[in-house]
C-alpha positions in Angstrom: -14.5 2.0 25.7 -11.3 3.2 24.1 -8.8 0.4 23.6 -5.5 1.9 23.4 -2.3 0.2 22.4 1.6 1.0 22.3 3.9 0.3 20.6 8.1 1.1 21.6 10.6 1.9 19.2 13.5 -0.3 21.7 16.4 0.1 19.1 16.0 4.1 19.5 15.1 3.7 23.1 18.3 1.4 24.0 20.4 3.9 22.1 18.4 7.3 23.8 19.0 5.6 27.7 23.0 4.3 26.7 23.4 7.9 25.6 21.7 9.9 27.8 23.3 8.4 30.7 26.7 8.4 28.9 28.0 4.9 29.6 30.4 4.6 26.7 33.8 3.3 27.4 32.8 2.9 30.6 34.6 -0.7 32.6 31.0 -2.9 32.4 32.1 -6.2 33.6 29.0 -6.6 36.5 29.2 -3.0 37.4 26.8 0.2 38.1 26.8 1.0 34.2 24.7 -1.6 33.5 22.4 -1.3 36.6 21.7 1.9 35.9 21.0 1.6 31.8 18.9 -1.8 33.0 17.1 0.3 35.6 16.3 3.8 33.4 15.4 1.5 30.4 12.8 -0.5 32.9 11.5 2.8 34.6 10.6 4.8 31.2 9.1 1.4 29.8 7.1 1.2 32.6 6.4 5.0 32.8 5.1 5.0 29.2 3.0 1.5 29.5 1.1 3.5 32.8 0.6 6.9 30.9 -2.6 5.7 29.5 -3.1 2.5 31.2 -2.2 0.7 27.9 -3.4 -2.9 28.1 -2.0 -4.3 24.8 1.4 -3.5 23.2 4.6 -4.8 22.3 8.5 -3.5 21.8 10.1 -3.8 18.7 13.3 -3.7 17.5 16.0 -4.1 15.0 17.7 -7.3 14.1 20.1 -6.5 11.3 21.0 -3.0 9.3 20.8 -4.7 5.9 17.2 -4.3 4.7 15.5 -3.8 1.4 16.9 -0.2 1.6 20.3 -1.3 1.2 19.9 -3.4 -1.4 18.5 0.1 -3.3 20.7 2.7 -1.7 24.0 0.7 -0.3 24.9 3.5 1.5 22.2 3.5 3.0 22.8 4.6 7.2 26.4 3.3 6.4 27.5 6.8 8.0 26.2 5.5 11.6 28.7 4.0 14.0 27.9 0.4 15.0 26.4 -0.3 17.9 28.8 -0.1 20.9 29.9 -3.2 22.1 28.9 -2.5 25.6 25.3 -1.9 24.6 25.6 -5.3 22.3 26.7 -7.0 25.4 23.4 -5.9 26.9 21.1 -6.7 24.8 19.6 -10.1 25.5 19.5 -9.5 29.2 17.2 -5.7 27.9 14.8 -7.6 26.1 14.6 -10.6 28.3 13.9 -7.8 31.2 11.2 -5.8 29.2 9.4 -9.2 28.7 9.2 -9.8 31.8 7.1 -6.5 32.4 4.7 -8.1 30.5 5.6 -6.7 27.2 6.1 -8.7 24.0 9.2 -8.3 22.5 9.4 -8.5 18.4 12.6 -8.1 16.3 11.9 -6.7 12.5 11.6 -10.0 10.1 14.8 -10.1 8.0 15.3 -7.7 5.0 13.3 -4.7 7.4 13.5 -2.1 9.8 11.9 -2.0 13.0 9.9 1.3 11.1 8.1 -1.5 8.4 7.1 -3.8 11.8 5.7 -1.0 13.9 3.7 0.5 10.2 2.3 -3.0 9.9 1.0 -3.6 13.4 -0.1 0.1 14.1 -2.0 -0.5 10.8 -3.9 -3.8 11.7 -4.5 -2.7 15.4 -6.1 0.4 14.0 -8.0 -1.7 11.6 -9.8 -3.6 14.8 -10.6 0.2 16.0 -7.8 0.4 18.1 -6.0 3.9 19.1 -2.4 3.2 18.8 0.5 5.0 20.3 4.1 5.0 18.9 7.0 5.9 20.8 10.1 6.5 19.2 12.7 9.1 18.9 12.6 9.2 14.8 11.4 11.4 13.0 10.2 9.0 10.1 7.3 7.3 11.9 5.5 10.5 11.5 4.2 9.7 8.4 2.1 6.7 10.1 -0.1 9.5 11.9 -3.9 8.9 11.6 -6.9 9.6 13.2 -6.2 6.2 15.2 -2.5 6.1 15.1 -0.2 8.7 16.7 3.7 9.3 17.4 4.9 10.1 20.7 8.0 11.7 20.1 10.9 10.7 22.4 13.1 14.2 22.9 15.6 15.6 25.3 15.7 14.3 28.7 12.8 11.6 27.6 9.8 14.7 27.3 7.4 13.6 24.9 5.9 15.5 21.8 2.4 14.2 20.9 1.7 14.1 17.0 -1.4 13.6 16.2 -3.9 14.1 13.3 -5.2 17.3 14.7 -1.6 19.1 15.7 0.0 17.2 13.0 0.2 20.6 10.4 1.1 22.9 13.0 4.1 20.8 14.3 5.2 19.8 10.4 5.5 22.7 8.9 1.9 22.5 7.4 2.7 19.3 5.8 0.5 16.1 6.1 1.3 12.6 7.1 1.2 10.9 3.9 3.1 13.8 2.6 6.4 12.9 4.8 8.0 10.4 2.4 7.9 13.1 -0.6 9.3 15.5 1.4 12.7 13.4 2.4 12.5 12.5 -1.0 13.3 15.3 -2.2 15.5 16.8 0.3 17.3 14.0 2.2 17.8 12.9 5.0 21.6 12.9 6.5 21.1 10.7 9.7 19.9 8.0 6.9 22.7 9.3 4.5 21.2 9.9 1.5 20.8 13.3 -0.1 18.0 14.2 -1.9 17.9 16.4 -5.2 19.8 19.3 -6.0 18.6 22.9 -5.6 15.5 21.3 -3.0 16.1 22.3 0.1 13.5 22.2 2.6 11.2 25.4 2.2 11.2 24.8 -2.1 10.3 21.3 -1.2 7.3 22.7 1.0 6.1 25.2 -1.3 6.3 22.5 -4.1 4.3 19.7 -1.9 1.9 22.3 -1.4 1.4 23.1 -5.0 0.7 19.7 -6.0 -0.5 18.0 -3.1 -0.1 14.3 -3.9 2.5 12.0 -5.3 1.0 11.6 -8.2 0.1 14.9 -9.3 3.5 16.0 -8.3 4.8 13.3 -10.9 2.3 14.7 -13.5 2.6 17.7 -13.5 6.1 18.7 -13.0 6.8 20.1 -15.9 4.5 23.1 -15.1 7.1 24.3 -12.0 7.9 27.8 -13.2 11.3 28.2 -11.8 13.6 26.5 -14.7 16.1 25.3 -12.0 14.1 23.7 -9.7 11.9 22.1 -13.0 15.0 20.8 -14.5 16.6 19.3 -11.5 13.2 17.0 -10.8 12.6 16.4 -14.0 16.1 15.3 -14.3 16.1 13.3 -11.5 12.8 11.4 -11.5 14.1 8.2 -11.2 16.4 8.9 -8.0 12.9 10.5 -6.7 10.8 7.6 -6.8 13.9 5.1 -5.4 14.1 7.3 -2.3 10.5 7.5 -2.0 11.0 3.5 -1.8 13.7 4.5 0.8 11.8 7.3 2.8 8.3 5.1 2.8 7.7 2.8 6.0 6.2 -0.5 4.3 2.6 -1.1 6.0 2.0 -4.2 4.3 4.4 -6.9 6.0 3.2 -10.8 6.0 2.7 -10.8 9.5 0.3 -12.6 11.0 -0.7 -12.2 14.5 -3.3 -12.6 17.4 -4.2 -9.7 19.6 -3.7 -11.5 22.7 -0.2 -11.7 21.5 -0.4 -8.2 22.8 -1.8 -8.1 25.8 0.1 -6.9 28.4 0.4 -8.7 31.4 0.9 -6.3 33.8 
């Protein structure tokens, strides 16, 4: 038997049911605003946790916006808007309720992103042979698809886009999983506010990725990119390369230690 876990995104979740059911500004003192966020944010955990009849998971989240990325790129997401306050307000009382579903809440160890957290776990649940399902809204976690591990795509009006290793190309522009992190790389990424390299925009970077195939041939053998613009550019901009590969790469590695019935979900 298949044993299946999931894994939530809840910062991108929080912000997808605020937004969706357009609560800001809204008077919030104890009114319907906050029953009906409470009650769509309940309802679509619940809805995804009986999908596949998912007996472990957990929903992780944020705790801080400085990271390890913002020590390398300070500007790092500095283009987003805070959280709203009324969301803020909220927050204790969302987690509290999602644990008592039965799911185990986990905020991202200082100095990384709820993105480092779910690469780690998804990583050593798929080591123990488990089939692991990811649900988020961003785009970055693609690069954590496997044969075991696949992103559940949280679109418009909560429908779902299934990434898996066997779609993956088709839905990515023929590009791979572990290719993701060279691609923003190279051409940015604006909702994290960082640019990528001049004269790569997204179909040279493609066609270059596809040349070369890996990171480290790509590093080898630049210097044989015919085009003399698009050769000078990397080679002039190696260094800024491999710092937003740093950037652009969800960390799989994190010391965290944990049990699997610390994921059991007690339905």
């Amino acid at each position: 038997m298949i044993k299946r876990a999931i894994l939530i995104d809840g910062s991108s979740l929080i912000y997808r049911c605020f937004y969706a059911l357009d609560l800001r500004g809204k008077e919030v003192v104890g009114d319907e605003s906050k029953r009906k966020f409470m009650n769509l944010l309940l309802f679509q955990t619940r809805k995804w946790i009986n999908l596949n009849n998912y007996a472990y998971g957990a929903m992780l989240f944020d705790i801080d916006r400085k990271s390890f990325r913002t020590e390398l790129l300070p500007e790092y997401k500095a283009n987003r808007d805070p959280m709203p306050q009324e969301l803020l307000n909220w927050l204790a009382e969302a987690t509290s309720k999602v644990s008592e579903l039965g799911m185990t809440v986990i905020f991202a160890p200082k100095g990384y992103e709820a993105d480092d957290l779910a690469g780690t776990i998804s990583k050593k649940l798929s080591d123990f042979d488990f089939k692991v399902d990811i649900f988020t809204t961003d785009k970055d976690f693609l690069q954590l698809v496997t044969h075991l591990i696949s992103i559940y795509r949280i679109k418009k009006s909560f429908q779902i886009e299934i990434n898996n290793h066997l779609n993956f190309a088709e839905l990515n522009e023929n590009l791979l999983p572990f290719q993701i992190p060279l691609f923003k790389a190279l051409t940015g990424d604006s909702s994290d506010n960082y640019p990528g390299i001049p004269q790569i925009g997204a179909k040279t970077a493609q066609k270059i990725i596809n040349q070369f195939k890996t990171e480290k041939k790509f590093f080898s053998y630049l210097q044989e990119i015919k085009e003399e613009k698009i050769r000078n550019s990397l080679l002039e901009n190696v260094e800024q390369i491999k710092k937003f590969l740093k950037i652009s790469r969800i960390k799989i590695d994190l010391d965290y230690k944990f049990e699997l019935s610390d994921f059991v979900i007690n339905k």
